[in-house]
N, C-alpha and C positions, 0 to 999 in steps of 0.2 A: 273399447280400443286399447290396444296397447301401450304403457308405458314410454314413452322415451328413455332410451340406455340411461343419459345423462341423469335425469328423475328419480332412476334406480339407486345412484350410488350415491351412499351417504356421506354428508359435506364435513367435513375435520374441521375445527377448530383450529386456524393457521398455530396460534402458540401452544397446542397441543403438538406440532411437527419439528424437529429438530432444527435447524436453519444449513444444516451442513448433508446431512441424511435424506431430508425431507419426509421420513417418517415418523407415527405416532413415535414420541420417547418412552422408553421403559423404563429409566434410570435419569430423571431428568437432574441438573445439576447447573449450576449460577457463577458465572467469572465473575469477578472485580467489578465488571464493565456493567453487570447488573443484567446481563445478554444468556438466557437459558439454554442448555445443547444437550441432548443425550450424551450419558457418562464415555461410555464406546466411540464414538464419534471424537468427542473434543480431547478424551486423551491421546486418540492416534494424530489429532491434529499436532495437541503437544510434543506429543513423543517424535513427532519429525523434526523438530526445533524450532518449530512457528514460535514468536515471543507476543502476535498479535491477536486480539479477539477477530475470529472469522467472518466475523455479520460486521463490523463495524471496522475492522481495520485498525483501530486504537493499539495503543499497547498498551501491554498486561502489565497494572504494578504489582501483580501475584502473580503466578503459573497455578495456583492453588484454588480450587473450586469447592463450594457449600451444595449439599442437596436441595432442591426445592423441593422439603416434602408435602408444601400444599398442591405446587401443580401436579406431584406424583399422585394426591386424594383424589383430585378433579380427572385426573388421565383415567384413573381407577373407576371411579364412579361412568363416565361415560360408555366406556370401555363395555361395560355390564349391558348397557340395554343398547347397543350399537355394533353393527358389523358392518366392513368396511368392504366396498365393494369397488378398485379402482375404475376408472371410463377404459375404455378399448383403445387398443393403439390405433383400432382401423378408424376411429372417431377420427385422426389424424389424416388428412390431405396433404400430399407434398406433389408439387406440380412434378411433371416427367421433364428429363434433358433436354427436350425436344420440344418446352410449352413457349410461347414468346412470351418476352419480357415483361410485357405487362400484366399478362397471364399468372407469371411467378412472382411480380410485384403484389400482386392483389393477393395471393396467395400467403407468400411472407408476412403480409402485412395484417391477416385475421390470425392467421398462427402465433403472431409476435402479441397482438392484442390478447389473447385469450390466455394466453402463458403469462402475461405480468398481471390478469385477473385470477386465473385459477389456479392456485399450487397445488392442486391433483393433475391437470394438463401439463405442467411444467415438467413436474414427476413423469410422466407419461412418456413427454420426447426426450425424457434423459433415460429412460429404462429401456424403448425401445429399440433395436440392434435395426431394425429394417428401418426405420427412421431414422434413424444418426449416421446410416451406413449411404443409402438416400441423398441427406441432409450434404456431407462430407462433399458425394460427387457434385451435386450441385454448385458446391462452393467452388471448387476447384474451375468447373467448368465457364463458372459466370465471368461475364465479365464486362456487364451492365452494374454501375458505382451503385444505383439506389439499390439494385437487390442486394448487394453485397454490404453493405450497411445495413440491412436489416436481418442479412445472415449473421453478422458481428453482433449484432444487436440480440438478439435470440442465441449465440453460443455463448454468449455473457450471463446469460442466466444460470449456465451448466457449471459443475463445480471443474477446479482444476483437474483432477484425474482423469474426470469423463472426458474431456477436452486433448487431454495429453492421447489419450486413446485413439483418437480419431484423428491423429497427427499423422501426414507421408508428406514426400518431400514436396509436393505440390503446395501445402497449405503456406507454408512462409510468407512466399511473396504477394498474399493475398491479405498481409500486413501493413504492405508498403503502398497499393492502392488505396486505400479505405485510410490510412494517416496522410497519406499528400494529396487525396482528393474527397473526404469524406465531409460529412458534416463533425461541428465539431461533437455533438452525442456520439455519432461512430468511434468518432478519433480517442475520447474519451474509453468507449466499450473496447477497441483494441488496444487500449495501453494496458487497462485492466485483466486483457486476457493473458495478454504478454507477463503479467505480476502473475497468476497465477498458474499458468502451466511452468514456469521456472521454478523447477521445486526439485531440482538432479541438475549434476553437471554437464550431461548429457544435453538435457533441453537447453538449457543455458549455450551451450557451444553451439547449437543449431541455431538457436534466435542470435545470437553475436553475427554469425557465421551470413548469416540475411543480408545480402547487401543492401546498405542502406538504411539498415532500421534502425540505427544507434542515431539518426541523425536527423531524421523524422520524430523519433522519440522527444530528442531536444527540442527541434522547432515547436514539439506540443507544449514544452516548457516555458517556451517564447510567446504563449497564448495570453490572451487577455483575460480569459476567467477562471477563478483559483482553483474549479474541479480540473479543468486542463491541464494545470501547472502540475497540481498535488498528483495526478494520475500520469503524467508523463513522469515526474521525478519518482514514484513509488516503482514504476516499470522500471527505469534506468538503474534505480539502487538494487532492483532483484536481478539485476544480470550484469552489472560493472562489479566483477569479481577477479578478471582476469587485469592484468598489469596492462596489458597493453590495451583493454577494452577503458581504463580509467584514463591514458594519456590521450586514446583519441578521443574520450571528451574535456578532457583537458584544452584540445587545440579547438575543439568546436567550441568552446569559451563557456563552459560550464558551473567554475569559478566565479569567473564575474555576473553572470548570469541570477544565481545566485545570490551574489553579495544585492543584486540592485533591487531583488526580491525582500531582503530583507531587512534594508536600508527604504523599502518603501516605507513611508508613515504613516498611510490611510490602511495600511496592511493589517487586519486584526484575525486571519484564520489560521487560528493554532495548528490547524492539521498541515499547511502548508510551511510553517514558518518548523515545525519537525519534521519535515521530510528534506526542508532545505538545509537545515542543520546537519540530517543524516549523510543526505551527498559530501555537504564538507567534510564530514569525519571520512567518509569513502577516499574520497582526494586526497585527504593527509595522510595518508597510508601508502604514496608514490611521491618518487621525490618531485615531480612535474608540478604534480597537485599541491605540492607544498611550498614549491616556487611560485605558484598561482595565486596562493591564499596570502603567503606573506605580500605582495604587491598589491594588494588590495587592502590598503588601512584601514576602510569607513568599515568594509566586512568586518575585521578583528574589533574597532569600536563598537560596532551591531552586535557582536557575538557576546563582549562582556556586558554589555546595554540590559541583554533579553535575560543575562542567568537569573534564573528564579521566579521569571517575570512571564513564564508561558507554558511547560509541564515542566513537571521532572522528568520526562524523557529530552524534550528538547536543551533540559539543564546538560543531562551527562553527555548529549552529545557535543553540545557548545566547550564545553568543559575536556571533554576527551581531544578535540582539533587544537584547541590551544596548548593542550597540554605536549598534543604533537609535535608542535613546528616548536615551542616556545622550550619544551623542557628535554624530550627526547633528543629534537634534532638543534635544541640551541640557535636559534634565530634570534640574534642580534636587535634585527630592525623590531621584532615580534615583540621582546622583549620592553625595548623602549616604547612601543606603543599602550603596551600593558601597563606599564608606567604610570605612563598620562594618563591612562582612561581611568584611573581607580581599581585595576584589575586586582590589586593584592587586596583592596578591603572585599570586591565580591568573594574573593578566594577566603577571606579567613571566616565571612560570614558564613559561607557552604560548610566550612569545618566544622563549625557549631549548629548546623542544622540537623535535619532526620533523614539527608539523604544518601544514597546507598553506601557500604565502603571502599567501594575502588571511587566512588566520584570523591569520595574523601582526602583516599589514597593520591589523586593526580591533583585536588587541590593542594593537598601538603609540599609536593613534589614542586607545585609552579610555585609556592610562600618561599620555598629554600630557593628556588631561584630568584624570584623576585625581592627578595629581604636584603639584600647588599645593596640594592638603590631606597630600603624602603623610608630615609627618610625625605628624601624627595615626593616621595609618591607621599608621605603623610601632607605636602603641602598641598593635598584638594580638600583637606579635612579643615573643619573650622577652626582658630586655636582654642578655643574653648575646651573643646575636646580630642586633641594630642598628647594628654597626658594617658592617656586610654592606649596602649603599646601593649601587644600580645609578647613581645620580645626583646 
């Protein structure tokens, strides 16, 4: 008896595959993050100005990569006594326009399962043109919630390009379904699609231009579990570029939103407490957003609270908002609040630390401001140690 197709092709090593590519690596090479990528692959990610690891979302304290030449030996040695033979696209079933819903559920629903087991099938619906081409009008035409959440769910797997590809103006509004009626994993898979196909001004204007979607976005922010929060605010920050895209979240209460995020005290996931930091820095950038922030004290307390206390990326953003409203735009109330909270001692400690020089640069910038009150602000310190004056 014959072989089964599947039997024939030989299984890869998932971290012999690039995570960006999904091919074997030829060049394999290690960020910061400790996250392996073929050399090809992650420099074109860098070289479009991505600042973040692709598998993991983090950011990069290097843009700078090492070879991993043990995985390169292992690639090598396998390589020798192995040929790779992918599975067929026609292994691929996609129900017709014309299947009923339960039909295309059931269907969705083995396709979605065998793509987050196989990354040779995965590979497969992202390589195939009659599958994705397929896959597209499906979408558009569906308009039954559960298959459309498992369409979201299975285009979440494809990288941004492949996705950007299969964009016409149908696909938009198939945003706004699956965010105001999805589960929240959907809701979750479409904010993350939204972070990645905005990668051009272009797509940016079309996802703005979505009625509706900047507001849905928010309400995912308004969710109760932190992947919700962290993946709605990641979407939000990759497309509040434009002026007027940051005032109308300004009015949707984005600011405050925020501040109560990070003024939570059970709150301990770093990923969300830097993406909420980032939106602030985004907001200080319009004068809306910086009427917003200064009205919000406990935020400005929360923000000096956390420097140093959560990344160094979360520092320079905390640090860059402040330095906003407090030193650029001279904010008075900002100012006295910095006061009280100890803000020139975190400021002068950041001076003496190892972090970058522009966060240096805006600490020094807030000391000159802050030093004409600073012997007020020395009364949080003990007198024991007041004699201790950088000035």
């Amino acid at each position: 008896m014959a072989k089964n197709q599947n039997e024939l092709c030989v299984s890869i090593p998932s971290y012999f595959r690039c995570p960006i590519s999904l091919e074997v690596m030829k060049s394999p090479v290690s960020l910061s993050t400790g996250i392996t990528y073929d050399r090809s692959s992650i420099q074109a990610w860098l070289d479009c100005g991505n600042t973040t690891c692709p598998a993991t979302m983090q950011y990069l304290s290097s843009p700078s990569f090492v070879p991993n030449l043990t995985l390169h030996r292992l690639i090598h040695l396998w390589s020798l006594s192995h040929t790779f033979s992918p599975p067929s696209p026609r292994l691929v079933h996609l129900p017709s326009l014309h299947s009923k819903p339960r039909e295309v559920c059931s269907s969705l629903k083995n396709i979605l399962d065998r793509a987050r087991k196989s990354v040779d099938y995965c590979r497969v619906l992202a390589t195939s043109d009659d599958f994705l081409d397929s896959f597209v009008k499906l979408m558009v035409k569906c308009d039954d919630i559960e298959n459309l959440e498992l369409i979201f769910l299975i285009l979440n797997l494809f990288g941004g390009e492949k996705i950007q590809k299969l964009m016409n103006s149908d696909f938009f509004p198939k945003f706004i379904v699956v965010l105001r009626n999805g589960s929240i994993e959907s809701k979750i898979a479409a904010a993350k699609i939204v972070q990645k196909i905005a990668i051009d001004k272009e797509t940016k204007t079309l996802l703005i231009e979505t009625p509706n979607l900047l507001l849905e976005l928010y309400n995912l922010v308004t969710s109760v579990p932190d992947s919700s929060i962290e993946a709605g605010l990641s979407a939000l920050i990759a497309i509040a570029s434009s002026k007027s895209t940051k005032t109308e979240l300004v009015k949707f209460g984005i600011v405050k939103k925020v501040s109560e995020i990070l003024c939570d005290a059970g709150r301990s996931d770093s990923m969300v407490i830097d993406r909420s930091l980032e939106m602030l820095e985004i907001m200080s950038t319009c004068a809306e957003g910086r009427a917003s922030i200064c009205e919000e004290e406990k935020c400005v307390v929360e923000i000096v609270r956390k420097l140093m206390k959560v990344s160094d990326k979360a520092t320079e953003h905390g640090v860059t908002v402040l330095w906003s409203v407090c030193y650029l735009f001279r904010d008075e109330k900002v100012k006295e609040i910095l006061g009280r909270s100890n803000g020139l001692g975190k400021f002068l400690l950041l001076l003496q630390s190892n972090c970058k020089p522009i966060v240096k640069q805006m600490c020094g910038d807030l000391v000159k401001v802050l030093r004409v009150n600073y012997k007020s602000c020395l009364g949080v310190y003990d007198t024991k140690t007041t004699h201790i004056m950088p000035y």
